[in-house]
C-alpha positions as CSV (number, residue, x, y, z in Angstrom):
1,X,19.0,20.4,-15.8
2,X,15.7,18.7,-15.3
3,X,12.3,20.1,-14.7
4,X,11.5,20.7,-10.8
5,X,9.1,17.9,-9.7
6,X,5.8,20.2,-10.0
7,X,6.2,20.7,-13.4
8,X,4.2,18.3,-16.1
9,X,7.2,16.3,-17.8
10,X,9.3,15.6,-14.3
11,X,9.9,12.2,-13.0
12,X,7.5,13.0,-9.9
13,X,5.1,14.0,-12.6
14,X,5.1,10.8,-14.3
15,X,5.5,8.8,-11.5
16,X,2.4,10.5,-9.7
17,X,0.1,9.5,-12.6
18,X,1.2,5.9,-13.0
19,X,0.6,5.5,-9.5
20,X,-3.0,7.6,-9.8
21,X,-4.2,5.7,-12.8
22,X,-3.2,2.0,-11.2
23,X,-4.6,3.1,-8.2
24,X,-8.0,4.2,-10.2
25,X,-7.7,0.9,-12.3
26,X,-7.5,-1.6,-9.6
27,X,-10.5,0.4,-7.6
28,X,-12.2,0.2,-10.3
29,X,-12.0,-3.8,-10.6
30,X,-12.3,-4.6,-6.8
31,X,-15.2,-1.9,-6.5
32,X,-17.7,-4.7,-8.6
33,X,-16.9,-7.0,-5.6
34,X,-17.1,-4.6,-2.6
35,X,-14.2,-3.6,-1.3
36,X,-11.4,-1.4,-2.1
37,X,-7.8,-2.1,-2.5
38,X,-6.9,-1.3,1.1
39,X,-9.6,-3.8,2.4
40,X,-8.1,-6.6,-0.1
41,X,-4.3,-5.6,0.6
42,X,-5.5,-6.8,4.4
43,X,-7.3,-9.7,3.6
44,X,-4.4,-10.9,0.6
45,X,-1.8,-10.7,3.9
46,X,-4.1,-12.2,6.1
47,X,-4.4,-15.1,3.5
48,X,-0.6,-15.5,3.1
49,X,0.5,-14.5,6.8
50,X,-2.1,-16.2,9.0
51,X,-3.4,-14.4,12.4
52,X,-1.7,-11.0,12.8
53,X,-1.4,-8.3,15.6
54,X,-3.6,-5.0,14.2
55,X,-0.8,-3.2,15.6
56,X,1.5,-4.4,12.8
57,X,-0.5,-4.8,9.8
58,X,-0.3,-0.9,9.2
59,X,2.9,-0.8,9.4
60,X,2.9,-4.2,7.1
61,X,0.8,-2.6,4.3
62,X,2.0,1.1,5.1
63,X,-1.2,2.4,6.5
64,X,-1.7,4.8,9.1
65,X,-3.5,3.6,12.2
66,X,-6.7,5.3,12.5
67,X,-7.4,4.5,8.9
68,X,-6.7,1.0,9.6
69,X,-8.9,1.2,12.1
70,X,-11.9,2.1,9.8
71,X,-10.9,-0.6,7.2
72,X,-10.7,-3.4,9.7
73,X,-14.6,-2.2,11.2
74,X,-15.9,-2.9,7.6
75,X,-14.1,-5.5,7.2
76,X,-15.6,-7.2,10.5
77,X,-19.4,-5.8,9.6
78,X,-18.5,-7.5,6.1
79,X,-18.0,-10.6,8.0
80,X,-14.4,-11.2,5.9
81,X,-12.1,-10.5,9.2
82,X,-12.6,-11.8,12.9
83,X,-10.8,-9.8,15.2
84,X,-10.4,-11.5,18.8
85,X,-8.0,-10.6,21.8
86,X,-4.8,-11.4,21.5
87,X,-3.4,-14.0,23.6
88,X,-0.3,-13.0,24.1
89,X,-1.3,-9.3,24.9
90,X,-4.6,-8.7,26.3
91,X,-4.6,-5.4,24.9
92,X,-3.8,-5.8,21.2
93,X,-6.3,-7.3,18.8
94,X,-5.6,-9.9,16.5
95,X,-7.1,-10.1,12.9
96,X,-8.1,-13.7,11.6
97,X,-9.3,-14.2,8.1
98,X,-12.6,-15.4,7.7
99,X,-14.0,-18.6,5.6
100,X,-16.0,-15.5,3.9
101,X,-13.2,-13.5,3.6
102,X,-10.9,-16.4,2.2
103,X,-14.0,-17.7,-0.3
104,X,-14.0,-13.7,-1.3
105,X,-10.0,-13.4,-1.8
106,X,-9.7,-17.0,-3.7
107,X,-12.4,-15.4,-6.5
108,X,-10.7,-12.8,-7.4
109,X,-7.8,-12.5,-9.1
110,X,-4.7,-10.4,-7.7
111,X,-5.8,-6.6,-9.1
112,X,-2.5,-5.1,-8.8
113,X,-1.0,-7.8,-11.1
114,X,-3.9,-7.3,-13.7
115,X,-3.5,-3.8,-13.7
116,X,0.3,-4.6,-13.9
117,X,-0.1,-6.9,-16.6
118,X,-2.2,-4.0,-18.9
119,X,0.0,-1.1,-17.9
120,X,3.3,-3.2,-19.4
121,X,2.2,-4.7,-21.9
122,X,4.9,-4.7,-24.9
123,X,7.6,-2.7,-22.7
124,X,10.7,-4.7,-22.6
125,X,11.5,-5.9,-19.2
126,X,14.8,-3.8,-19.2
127,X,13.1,-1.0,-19.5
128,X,10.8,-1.5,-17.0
129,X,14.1,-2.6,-14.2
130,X,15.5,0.2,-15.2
131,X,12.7,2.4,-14.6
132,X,12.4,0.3,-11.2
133,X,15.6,1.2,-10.3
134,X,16.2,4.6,-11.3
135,X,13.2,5.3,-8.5
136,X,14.5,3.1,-6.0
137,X,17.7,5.1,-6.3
138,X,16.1,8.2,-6.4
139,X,13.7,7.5,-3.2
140,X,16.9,5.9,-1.4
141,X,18.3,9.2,-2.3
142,X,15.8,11.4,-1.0
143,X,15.1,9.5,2.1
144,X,18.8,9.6,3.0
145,X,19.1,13.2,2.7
146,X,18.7,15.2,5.7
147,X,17.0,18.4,4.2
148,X,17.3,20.0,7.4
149,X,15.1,17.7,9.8
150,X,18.1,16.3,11.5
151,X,21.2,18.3,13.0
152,X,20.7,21.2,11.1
153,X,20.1,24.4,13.3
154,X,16.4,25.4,11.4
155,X,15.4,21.8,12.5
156,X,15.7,22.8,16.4
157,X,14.0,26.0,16.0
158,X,17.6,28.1,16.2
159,X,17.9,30.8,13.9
C-alpha cells in the first residue's frame, strides 16, 4: 500500500515540491526583469496567438478571472499589453501585445524551459515519460472519479 498523499514520501508529496521549487526558480529568474511568470505566460501567448478575447486567456493559461484581471492592469500600467474593445463584442476586451511587451518577451529566454533544462539534467528521458505519464494517468484518474459530487445522494444534500 502506498503512503496517503499528506505524508512526506507520497507521489502528491513529491509532485508538490517539484512544482514549488520550478515555480520558485522561474520567479526567481523573471523577477530581475519585472514581472512574474503569470504576467510572462500572458505575454508568451500573446506573442504566439496574436489579439485575444480577456475572456479566454484565463481559461487559456488556467487562471481565474479576477486574478487575471489584476495581472492584465499591470501589465497595461507596464505598457507591455494594450487592451482595446473588442470589435466583435462591444463588451469583451481584447489584449494586444505591445512593441514593449514583444521587445521584453524576445530578451528573455523561455524560464520554464531553463528551469526545465536544470531540473533534468542527466535523467534519462524514459524516466522522465514515464514519470509524465504515471501523473497524467493518475490526474486522468482522479478527475474521472466522481467522489461523491455527482449522482451520489451526499452530493444533493440527502442523507
Amino acid at each position: 500500500m502506498t503512503a496517503p498523499t499528506g505524508e512526506p514520501d507520497s507521489l502528491g508529496a513529491w509532485a508538490k515540491r517539484y512544482y514549488y521549487a520550478n515555480r520558485l526558480a522561474v520567479e526567481t529568474l523573471l523577477r530581475a526583469h519585472g514581472i512574474g511568470s503569470t504576467q510572462w505566460l500572458v505575454l508568451r501567448h500573446l506573442a504566439v496567438a496574436g489579439p485575444t478575447a480577456q475572456r479566454d486567456l484565463g481559461r487559456v493559461i488556467d487562471v481565474e478571472r479576477a486574478a487575471l484581471s489584476g495581472i492584465v492592469s499591470t501589465l497595461v500600467r507596464k505598457g507591455f499589453v494594450e487592451q482595446t474593445i473588442s470589435t466583435a463584442d462591444q463588451r469583451q476586451r481584447e489584449l494586444v501585445l505591445t512593441s514593449s511587451g514583444r521587445e521584453l518577451l524576445d530578451g528573455l529566454p523561455d524560464p520554464f524551459a531553463a528551469v526545465r533544462q536544470v531540473a533534468l539534467a542527466g535523467i534519462d528521458p524514459a524516466d522522465v515519460d514515464a514519470a509524465i505519464r504515471v501523473l497524467q494517468r493518475a490526474i486522468a484518474q482522479v478527475q474521472a472519479h466522481d467522489f461523491g459530487r455527482k449522482g451520489s445522494r451526499a452530493a444533493h444534500g440527502i442523507s
